[in-house]
PDB file of N, CA, C and O in Angstrom:
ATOM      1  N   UNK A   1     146.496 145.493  96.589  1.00  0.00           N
ATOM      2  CA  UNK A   1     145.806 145.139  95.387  1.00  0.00           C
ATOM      3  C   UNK A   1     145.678 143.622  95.255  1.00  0.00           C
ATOM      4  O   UNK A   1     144.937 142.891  94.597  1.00  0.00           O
ATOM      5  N   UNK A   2     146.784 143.395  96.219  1.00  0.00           N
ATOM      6  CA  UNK A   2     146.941 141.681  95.420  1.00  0.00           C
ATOM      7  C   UNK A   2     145.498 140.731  96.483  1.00  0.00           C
ATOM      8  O   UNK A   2     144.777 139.802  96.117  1.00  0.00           O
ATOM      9  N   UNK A   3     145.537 141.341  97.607  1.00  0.00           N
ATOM     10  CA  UNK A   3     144.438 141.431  97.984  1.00  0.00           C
ATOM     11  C   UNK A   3     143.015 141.209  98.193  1.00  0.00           C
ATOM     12  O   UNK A   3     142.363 140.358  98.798  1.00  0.00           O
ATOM     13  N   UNK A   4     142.675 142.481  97.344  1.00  0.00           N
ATOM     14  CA  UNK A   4     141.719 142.326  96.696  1.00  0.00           C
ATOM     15  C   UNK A   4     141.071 141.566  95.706  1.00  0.00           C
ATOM     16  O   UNK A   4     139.898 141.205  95.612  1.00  0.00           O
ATOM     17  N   UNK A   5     142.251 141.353  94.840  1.00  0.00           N
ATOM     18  CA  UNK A   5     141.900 140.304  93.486  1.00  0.00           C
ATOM     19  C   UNK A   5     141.620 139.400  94.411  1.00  0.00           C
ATOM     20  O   UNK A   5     140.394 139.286  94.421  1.00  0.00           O
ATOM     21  N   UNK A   6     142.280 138.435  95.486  1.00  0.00           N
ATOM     22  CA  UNK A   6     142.242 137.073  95.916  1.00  0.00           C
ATOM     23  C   UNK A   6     140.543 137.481  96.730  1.00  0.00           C
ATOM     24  O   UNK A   6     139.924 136.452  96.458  1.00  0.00           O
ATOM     25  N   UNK A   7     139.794 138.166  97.334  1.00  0.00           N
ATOM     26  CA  UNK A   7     138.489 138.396  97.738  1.00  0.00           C
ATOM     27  C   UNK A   7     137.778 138.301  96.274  1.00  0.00           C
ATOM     28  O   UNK A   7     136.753 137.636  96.127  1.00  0.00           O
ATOM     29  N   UNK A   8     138.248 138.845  95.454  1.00  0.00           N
ATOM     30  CA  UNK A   8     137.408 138.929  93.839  1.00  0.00           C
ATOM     31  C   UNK A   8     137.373 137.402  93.284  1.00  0.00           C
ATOM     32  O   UNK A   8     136.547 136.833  92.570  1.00  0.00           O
ATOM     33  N   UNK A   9     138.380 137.030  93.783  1.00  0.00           N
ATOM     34  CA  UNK A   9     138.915 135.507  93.221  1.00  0.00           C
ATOM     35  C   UNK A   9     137.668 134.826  93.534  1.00  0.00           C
ATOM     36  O   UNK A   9     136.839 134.393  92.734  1.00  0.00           O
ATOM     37  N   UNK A  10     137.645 134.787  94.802  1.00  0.00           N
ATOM     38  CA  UNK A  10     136.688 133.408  96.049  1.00  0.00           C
ATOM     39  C   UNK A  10     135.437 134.352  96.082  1.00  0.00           C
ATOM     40  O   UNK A  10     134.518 133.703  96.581  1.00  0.00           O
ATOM     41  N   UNK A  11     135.112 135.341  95.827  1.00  0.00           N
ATOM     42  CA  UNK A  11     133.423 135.935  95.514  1.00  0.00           C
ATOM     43  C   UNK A  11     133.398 135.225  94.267  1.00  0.00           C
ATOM     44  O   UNK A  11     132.313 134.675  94.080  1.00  0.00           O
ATOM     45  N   UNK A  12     134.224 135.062  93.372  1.00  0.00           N
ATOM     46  CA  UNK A  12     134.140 134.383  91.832  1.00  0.00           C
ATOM     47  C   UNK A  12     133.516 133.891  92.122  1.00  0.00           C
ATOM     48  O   UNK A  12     132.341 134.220  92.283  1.00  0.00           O
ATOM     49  N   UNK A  13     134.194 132.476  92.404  1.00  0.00           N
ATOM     50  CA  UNK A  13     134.264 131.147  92.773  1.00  0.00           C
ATOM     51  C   UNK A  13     133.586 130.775  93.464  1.00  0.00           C
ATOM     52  O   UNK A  13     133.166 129.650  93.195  1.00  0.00           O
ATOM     53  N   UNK A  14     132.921 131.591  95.062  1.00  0.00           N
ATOM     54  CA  UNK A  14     131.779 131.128  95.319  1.00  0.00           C
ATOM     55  C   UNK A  14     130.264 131.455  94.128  1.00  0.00           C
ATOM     56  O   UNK A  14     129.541 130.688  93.492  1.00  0.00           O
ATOM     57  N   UNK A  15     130.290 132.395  94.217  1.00  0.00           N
ATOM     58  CA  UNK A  15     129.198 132.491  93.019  1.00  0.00           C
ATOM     59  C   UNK A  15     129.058 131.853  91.939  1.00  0.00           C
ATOM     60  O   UNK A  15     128.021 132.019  91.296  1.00  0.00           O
ATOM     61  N   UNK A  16     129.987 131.036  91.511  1.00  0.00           N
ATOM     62  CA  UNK A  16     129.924 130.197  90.523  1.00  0.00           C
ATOM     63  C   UNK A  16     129.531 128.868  90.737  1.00  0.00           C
ATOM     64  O   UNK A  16     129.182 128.086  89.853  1.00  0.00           O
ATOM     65  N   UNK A  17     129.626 128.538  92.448  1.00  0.00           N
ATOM     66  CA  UNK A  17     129.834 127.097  92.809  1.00  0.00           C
ATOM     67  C   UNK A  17     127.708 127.468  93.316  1.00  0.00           C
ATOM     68  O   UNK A  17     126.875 126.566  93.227  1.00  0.00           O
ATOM     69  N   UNK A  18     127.332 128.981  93.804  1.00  0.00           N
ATOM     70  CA  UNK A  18     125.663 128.457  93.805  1.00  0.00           C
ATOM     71  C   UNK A  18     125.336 128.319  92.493  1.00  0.00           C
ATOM     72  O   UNK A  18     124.768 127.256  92.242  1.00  0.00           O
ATOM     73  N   UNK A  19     125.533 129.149  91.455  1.00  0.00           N
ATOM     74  CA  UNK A  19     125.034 128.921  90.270  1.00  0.00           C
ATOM     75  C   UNK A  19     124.934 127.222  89.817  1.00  0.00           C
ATOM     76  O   UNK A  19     123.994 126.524  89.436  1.00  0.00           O
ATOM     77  N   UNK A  20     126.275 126.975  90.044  1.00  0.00           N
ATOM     78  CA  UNK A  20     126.088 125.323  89.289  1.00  0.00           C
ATOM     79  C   UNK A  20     124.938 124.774  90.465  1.00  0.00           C
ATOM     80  O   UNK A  20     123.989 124.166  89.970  1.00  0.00           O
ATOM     81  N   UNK A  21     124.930 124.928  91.971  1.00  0.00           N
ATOM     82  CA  UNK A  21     123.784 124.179  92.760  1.00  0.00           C
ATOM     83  C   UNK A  21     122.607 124.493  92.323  1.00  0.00           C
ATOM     84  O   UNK A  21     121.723 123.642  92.220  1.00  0.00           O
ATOM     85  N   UNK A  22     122.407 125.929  91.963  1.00  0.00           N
ATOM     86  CA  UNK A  22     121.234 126.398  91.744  1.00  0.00           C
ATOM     87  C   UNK A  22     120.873 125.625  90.363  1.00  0.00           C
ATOM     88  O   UNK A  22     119.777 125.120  90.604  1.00  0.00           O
ATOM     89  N   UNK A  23     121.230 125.289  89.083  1.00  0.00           N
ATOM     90  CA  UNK A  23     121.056 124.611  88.236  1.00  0.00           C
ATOM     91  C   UNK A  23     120.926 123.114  88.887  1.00  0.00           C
ATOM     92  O   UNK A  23     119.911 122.481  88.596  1.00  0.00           O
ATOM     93  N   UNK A  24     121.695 122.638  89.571  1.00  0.00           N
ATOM     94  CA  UNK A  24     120.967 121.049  89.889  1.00  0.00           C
ATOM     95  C   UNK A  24     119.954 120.907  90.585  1.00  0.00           C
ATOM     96  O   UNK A  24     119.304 119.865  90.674  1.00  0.00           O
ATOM     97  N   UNK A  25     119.695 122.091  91.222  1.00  0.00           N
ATOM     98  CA  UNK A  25     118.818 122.092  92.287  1.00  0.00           C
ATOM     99  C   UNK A  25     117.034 121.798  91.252  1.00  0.00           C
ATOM    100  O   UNK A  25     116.066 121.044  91.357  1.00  0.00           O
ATOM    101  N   UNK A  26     117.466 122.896  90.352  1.00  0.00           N
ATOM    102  CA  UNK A  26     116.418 123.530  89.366  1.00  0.00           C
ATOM    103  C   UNK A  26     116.326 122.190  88.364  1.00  0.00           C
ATOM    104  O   UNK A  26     115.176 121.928  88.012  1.00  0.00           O
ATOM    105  N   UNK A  27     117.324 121.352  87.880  1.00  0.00           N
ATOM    106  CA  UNK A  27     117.038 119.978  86.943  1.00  0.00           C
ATOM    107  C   UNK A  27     116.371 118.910  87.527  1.00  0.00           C
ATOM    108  O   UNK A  27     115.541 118.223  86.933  1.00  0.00           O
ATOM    109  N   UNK A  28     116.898 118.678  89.280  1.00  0.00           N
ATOM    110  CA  UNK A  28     115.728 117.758  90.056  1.00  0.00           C
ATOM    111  C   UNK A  28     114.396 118.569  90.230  1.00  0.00           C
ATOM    112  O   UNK A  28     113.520 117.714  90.108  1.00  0.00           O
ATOM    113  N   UNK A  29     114.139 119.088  90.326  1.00  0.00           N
ATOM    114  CA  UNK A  29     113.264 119.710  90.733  1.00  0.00           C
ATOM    115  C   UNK A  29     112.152 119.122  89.474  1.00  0.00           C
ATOM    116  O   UNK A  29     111.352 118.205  89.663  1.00  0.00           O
ATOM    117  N   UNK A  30     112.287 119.749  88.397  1.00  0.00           N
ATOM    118  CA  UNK A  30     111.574 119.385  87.372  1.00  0.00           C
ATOM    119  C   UNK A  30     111.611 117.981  86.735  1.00  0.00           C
ATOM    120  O   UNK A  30     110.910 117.603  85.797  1.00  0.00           O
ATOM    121  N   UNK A  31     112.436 117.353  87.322  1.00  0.00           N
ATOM    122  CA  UNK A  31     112.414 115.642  87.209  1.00  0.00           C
ATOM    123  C   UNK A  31     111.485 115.531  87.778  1.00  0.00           C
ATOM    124  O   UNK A  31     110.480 115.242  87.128  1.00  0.00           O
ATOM    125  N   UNK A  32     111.360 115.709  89.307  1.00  0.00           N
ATOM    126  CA  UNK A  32     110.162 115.572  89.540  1.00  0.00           C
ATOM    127  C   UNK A  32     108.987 115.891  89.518  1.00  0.00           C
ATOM    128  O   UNK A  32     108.098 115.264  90.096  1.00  0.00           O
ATOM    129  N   UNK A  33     108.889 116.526  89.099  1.00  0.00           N
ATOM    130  CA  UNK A  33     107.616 117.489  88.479  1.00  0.00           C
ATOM    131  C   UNK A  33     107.093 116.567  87.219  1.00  0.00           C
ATOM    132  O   UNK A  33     106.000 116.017  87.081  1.00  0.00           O
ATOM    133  N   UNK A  34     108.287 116.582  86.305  1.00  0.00           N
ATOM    134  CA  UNK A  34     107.731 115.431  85.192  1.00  0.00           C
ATOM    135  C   UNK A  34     107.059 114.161  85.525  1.00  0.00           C
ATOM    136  O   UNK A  34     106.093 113.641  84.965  1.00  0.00           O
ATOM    137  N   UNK A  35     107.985 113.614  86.893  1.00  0.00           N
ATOM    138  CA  UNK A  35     107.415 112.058  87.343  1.00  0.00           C
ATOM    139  C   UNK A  35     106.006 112.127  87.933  1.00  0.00           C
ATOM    140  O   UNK A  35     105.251 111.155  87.908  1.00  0.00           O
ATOM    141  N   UNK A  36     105.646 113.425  88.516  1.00  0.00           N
ATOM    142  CA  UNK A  36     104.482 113.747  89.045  1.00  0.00           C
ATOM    143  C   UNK A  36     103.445 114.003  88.371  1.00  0.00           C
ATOM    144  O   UNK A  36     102.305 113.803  88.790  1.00  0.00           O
ATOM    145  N   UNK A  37     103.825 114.637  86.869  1.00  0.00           N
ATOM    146  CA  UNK A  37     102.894 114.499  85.783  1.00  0.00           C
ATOM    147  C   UNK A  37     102.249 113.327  85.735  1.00  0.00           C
ATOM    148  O   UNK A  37     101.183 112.915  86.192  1.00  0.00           O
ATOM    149  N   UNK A  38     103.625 112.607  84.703  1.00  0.00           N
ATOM    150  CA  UNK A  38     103.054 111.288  84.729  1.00  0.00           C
ATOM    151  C   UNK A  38     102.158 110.451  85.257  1.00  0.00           C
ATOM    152  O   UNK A  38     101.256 109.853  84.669  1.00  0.00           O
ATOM    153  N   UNK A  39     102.587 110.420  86.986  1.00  0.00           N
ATOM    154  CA  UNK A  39     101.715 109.091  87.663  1.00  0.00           C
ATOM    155  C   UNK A  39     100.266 110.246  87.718  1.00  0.00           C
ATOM    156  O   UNK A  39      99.135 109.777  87.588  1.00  0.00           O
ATOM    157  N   UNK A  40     100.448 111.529  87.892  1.00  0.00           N
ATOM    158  CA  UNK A  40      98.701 112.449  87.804  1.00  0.00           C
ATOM    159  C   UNK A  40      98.145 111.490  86.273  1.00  0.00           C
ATOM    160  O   UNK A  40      97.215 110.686  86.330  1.00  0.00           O
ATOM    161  N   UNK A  41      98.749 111.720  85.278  1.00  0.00           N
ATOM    162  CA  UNK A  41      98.124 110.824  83.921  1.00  0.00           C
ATOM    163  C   UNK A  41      97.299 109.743  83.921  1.00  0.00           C
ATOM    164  O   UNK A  41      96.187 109.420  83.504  1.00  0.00           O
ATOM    165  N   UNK A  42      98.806 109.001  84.921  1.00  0.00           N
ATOM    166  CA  UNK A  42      98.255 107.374  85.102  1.00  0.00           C
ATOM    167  C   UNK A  42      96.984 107.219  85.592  1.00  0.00           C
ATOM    168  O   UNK A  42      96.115 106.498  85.102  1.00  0.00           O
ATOM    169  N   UNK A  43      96.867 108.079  86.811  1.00  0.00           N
ATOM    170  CA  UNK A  43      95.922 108.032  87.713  1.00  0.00           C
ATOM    171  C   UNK A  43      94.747 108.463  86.795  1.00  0.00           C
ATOM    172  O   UNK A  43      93.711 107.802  86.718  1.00  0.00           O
ATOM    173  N   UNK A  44      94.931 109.420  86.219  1.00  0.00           N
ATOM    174  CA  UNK A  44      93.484 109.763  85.685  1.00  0.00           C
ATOM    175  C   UNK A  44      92.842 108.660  84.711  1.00  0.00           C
ATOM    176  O   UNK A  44      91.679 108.257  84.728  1.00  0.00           O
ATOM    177  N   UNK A  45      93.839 108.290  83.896  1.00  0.00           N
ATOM    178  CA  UNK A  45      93.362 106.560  83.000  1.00  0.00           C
ATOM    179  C   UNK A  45      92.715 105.437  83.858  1.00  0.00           C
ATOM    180  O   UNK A  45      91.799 104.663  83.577  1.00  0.00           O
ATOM    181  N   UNK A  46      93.627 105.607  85.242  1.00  0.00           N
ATOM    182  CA  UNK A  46      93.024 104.550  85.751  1.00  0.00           C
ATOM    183  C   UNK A  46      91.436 105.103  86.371  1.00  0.00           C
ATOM    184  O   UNK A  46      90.401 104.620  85.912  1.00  0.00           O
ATOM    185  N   UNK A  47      91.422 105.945  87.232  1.00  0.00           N
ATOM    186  CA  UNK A  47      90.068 106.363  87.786  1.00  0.00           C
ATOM    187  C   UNK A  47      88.970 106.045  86.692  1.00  0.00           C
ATOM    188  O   UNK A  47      87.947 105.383  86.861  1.00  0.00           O
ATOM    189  N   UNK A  48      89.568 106.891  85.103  1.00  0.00           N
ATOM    190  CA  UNK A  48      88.213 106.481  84.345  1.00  0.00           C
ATOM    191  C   UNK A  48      88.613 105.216  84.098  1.00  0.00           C
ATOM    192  O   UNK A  48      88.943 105.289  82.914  1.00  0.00           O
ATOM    193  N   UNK A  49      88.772 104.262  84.395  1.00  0.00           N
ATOM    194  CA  UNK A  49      88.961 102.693  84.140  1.00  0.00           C
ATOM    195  C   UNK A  49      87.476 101.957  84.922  1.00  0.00           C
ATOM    196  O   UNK A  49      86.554 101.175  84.688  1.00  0.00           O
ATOM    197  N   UNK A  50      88.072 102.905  86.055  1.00  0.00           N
ATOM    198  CA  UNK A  50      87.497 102.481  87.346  1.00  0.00           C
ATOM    199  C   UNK A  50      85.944 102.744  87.381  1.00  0.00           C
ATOM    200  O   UNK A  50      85.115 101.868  87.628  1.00  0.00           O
ATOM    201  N   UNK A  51      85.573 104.437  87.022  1.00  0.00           N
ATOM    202  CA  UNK A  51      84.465 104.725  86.537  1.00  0.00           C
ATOM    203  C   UNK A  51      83.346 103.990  85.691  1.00  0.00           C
ATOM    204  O   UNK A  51      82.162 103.840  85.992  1.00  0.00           O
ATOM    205  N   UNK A  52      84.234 103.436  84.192  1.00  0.00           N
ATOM    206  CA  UNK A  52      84.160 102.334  83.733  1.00  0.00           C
ATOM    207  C   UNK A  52      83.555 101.112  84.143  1.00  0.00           C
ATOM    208  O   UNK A  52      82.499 100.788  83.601  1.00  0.00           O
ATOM    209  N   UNK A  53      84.087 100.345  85.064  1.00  0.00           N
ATOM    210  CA  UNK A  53      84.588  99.114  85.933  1.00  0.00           C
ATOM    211  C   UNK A  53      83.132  98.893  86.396  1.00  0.00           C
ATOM    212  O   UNK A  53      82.331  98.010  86.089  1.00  0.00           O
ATOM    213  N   UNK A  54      82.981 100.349  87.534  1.00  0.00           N
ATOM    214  CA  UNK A  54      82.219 100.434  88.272  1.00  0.00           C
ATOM    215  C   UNK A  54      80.282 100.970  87.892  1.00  0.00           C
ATOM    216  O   UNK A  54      79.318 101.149  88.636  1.00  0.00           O
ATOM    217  N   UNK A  55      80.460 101.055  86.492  1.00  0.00           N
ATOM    218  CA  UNK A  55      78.685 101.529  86.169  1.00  0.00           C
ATOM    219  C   UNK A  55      78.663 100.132  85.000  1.00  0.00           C
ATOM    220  O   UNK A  55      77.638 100.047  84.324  1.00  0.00           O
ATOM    221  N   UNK A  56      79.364  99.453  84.853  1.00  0.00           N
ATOM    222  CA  UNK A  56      79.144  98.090  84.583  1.00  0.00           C
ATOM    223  C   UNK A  56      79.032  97.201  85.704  1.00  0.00           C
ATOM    224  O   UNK A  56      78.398  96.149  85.621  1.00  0.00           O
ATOM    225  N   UNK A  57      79.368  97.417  86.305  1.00  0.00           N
ATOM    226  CA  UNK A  57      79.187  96.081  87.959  1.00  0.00           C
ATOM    227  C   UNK A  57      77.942  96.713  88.194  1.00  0.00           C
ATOM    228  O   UNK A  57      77.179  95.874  88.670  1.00  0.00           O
ATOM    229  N   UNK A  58      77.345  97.918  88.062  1.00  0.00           N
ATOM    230  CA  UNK A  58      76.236  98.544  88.695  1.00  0.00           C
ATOM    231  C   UNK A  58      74.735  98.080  87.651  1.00  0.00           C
ATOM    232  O   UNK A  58      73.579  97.941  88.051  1.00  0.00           O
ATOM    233  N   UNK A  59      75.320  97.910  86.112  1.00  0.00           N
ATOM    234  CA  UNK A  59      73.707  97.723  85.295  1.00  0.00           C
ATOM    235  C   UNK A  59      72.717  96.972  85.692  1.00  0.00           C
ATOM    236  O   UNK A  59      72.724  95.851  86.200  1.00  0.00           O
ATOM    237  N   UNK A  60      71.447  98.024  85.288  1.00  0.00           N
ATOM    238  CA  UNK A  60      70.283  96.801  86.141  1.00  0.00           C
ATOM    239  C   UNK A  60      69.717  95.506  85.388  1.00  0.00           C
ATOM    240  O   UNK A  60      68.777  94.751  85.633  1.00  0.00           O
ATOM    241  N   UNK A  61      70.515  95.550  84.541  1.00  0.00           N
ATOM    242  CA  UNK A  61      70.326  93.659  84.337  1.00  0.00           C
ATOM    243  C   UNK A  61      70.959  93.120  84.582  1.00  0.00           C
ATOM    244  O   UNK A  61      70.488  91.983  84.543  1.00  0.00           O
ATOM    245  N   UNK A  62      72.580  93.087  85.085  1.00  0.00           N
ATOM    246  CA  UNK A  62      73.131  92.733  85.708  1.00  0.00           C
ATOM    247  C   UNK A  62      72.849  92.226  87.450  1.00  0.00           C
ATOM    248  O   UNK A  62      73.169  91.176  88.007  1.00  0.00           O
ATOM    249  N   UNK A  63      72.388  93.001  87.794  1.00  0.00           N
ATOM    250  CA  UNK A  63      71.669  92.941  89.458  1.00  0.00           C
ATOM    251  C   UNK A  63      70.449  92.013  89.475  1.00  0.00           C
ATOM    252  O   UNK A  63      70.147  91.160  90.310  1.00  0.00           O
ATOM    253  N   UNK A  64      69.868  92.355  88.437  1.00  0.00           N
ATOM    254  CA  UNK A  64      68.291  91.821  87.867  1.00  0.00           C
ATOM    255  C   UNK A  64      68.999  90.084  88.214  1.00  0.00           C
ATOM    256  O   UNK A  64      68.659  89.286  89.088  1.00  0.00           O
ATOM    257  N   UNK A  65      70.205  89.944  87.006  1.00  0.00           N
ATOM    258  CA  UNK A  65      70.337  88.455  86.955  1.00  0.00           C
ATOM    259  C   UNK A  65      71.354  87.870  88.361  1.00  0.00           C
ATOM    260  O   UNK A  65      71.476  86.738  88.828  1.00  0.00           O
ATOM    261  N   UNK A  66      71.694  88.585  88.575  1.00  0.00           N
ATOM    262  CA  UNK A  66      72.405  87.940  90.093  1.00  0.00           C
ATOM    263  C   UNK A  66      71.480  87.566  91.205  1.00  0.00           C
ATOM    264  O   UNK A  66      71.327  86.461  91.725  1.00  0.00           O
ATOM    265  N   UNK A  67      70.802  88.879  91.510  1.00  0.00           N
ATOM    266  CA  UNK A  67      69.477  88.426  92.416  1.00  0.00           C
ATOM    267  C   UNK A  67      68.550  87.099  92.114  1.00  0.00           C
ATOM    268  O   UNK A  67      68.003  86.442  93.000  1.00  0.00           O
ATOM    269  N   UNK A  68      68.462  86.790  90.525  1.00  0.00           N
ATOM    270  CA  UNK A  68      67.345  85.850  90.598  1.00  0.00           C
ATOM    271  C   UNK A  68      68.050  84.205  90.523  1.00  0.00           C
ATOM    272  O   UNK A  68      67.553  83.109  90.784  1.00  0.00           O
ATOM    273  N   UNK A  69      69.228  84.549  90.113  1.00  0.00           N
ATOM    274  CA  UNK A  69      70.363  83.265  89.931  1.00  0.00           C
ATOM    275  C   UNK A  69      70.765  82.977  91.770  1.00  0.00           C
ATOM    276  O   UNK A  69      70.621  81.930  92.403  1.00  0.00           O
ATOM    277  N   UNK A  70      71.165  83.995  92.137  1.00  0.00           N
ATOM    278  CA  UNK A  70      72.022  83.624  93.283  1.00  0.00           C
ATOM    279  C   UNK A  70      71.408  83.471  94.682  1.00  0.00           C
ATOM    280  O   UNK A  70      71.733  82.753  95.628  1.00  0.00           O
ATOM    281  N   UNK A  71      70.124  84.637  94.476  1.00  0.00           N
ATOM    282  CA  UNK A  71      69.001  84.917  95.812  1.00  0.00           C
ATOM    283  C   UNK A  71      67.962  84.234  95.922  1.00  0.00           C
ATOM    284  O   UNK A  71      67.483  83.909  97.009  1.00  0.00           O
ATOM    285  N   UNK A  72      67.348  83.846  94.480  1.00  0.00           N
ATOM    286  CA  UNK A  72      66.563  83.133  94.139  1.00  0.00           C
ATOM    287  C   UNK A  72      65.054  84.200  94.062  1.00  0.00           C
ATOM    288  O   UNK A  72      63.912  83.944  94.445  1.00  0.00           O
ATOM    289  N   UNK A  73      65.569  85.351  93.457  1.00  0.00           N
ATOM    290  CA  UNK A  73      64.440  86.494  93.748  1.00  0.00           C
ATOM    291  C   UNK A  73      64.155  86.703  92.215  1.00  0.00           C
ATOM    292  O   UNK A  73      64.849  86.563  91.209  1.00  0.00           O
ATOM    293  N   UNK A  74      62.445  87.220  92.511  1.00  0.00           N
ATOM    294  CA  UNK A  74      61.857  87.309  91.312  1.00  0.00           C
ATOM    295  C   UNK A  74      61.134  88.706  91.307  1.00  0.00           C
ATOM    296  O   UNK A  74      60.676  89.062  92.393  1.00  0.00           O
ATOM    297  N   UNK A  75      60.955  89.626  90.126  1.00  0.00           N
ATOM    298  CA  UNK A  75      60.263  90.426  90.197  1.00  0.00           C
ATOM    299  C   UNK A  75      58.326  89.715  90.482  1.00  0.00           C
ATOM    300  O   UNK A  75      57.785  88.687  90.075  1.00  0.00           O
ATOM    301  N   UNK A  76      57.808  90.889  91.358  1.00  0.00           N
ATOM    302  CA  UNK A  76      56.444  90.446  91.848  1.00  0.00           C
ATOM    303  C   UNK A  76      55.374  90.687  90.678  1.00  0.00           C
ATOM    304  O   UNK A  76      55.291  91.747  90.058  1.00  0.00           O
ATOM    305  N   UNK A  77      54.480  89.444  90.435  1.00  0.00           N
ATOM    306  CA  UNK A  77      53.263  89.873  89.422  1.00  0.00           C
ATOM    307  C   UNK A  77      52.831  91.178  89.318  1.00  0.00           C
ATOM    308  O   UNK A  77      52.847  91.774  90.395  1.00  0.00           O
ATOM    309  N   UNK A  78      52.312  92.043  88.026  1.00  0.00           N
ATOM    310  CA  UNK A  78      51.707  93.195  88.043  1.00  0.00           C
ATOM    311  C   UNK A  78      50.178  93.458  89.536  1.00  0.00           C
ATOM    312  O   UNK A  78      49.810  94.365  90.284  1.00  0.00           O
ATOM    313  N   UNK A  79      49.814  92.138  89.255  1.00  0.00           N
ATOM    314  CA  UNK A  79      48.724  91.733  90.063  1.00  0.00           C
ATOM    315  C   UNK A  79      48.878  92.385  91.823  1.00  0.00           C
ATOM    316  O   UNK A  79      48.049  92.962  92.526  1.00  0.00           O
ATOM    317  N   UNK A  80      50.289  91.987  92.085  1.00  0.00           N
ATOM    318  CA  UNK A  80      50.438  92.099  93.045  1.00  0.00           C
ATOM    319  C   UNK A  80      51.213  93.714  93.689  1.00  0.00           C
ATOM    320  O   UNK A  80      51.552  93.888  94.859  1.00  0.00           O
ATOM    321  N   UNK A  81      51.319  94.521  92.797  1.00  0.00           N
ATOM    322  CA  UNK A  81      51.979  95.896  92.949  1.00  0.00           C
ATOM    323  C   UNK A  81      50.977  96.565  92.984  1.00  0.00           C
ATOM    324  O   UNK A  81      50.027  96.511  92.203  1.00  0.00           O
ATOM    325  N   UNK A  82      51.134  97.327  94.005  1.00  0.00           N
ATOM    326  CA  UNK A  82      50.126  98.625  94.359  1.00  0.00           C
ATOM    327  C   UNK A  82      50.937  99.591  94.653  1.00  0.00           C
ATOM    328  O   UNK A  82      51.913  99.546  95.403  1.00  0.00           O
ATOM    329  N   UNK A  83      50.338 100.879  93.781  1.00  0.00           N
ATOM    330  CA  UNK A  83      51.014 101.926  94.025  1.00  0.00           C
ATOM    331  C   UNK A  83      50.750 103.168  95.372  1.00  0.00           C
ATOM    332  O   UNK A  83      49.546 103.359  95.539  1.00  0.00           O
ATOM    333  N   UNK A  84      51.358 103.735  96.012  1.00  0.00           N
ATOM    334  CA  UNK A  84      50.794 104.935  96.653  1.00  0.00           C
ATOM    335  C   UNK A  84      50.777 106.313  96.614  1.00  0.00           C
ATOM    336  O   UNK A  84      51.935 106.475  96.999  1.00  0.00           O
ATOM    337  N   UNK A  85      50.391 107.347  96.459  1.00  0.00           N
ATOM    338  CA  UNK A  85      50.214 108.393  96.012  1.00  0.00           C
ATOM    339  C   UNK A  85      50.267 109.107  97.587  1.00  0.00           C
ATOM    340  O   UNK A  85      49.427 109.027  98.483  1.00  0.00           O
ATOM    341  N   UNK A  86      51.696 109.895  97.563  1.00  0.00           N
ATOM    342  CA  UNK A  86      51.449 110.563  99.077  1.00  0.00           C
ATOM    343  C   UNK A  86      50.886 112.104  98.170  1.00  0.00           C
ATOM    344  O   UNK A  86      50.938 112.635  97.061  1.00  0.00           O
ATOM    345  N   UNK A  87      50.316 112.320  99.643  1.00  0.00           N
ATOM    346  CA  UNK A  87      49.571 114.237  99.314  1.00  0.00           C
ATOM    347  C   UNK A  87      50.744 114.921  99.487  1.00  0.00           C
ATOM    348  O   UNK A  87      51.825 114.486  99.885  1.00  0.00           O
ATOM    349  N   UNK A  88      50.400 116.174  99.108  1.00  0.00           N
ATOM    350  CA  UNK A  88      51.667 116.932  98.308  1.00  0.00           C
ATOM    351  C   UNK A  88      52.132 117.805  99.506  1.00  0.00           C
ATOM    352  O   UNK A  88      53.095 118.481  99.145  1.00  0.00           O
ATOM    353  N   UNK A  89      51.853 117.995 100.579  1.00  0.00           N
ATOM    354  CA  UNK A  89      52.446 118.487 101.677  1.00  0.00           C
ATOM    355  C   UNK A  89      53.400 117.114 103.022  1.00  0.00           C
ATOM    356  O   UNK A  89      54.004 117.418 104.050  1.00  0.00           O
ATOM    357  N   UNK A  90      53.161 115.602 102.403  1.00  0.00           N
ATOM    358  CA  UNK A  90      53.951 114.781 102.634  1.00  0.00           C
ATOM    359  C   UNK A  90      55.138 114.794 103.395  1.00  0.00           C
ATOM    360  O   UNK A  90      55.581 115.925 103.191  1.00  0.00           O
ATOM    361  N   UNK A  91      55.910 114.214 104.146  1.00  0.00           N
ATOM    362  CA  UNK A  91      57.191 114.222 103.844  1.00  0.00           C
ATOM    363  C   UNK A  91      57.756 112.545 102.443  1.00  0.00           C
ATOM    364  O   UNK A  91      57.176 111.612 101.887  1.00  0.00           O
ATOM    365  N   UNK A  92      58.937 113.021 102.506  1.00  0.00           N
ATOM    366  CA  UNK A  92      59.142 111.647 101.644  1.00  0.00           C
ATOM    367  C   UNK A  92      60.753 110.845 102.233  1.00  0.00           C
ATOM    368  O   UNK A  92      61.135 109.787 101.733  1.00  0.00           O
TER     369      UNK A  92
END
């Protein structure tokens, strides 16, 4: 009998010692999960930052005034634009 209790003892005792791993295992786990939230958050603030950032660097008066400041380019007289009309079996 006495035995047995001491096998009952250390089945205890091991089962008690995964439980507590299984709980730390399970508290990191979701630490990181939280930290992974987070920087997903960050990231998404920043992308639309970026989105942002990037259809302002893109406006066409913006381009308009860089080209004519920096390139020295001008839109061409009406005079001088001709349009073309491809036929409708075309490629384009």
């Amino acid at each position: 009998m006495a035995k047995l209790s001491l096998v009952l003892l250390a089945v205890l005792v091991l089962a008690a010692l995964a439980t507590v791993r299984a709980q730390h295992q399970a508290r990191k786990f979701f630490t990181a999960y939280e930290r992974a939230q987070t920087l997903g958050h960050e990231l998404d603030v920043e992308y639309g930052r970026l989105q942002l950032e990037a259809s302002t660097w893109a406006l066409h008066a913006r381009i308009e005034r860089i080209a004519a400041e920096s390139l020295g380019m001008r839109a061409p007289d009406a005079r001088h634009v001709r349009s073309i009309v491809l036929p409708a079996g075309a490629r384009q």
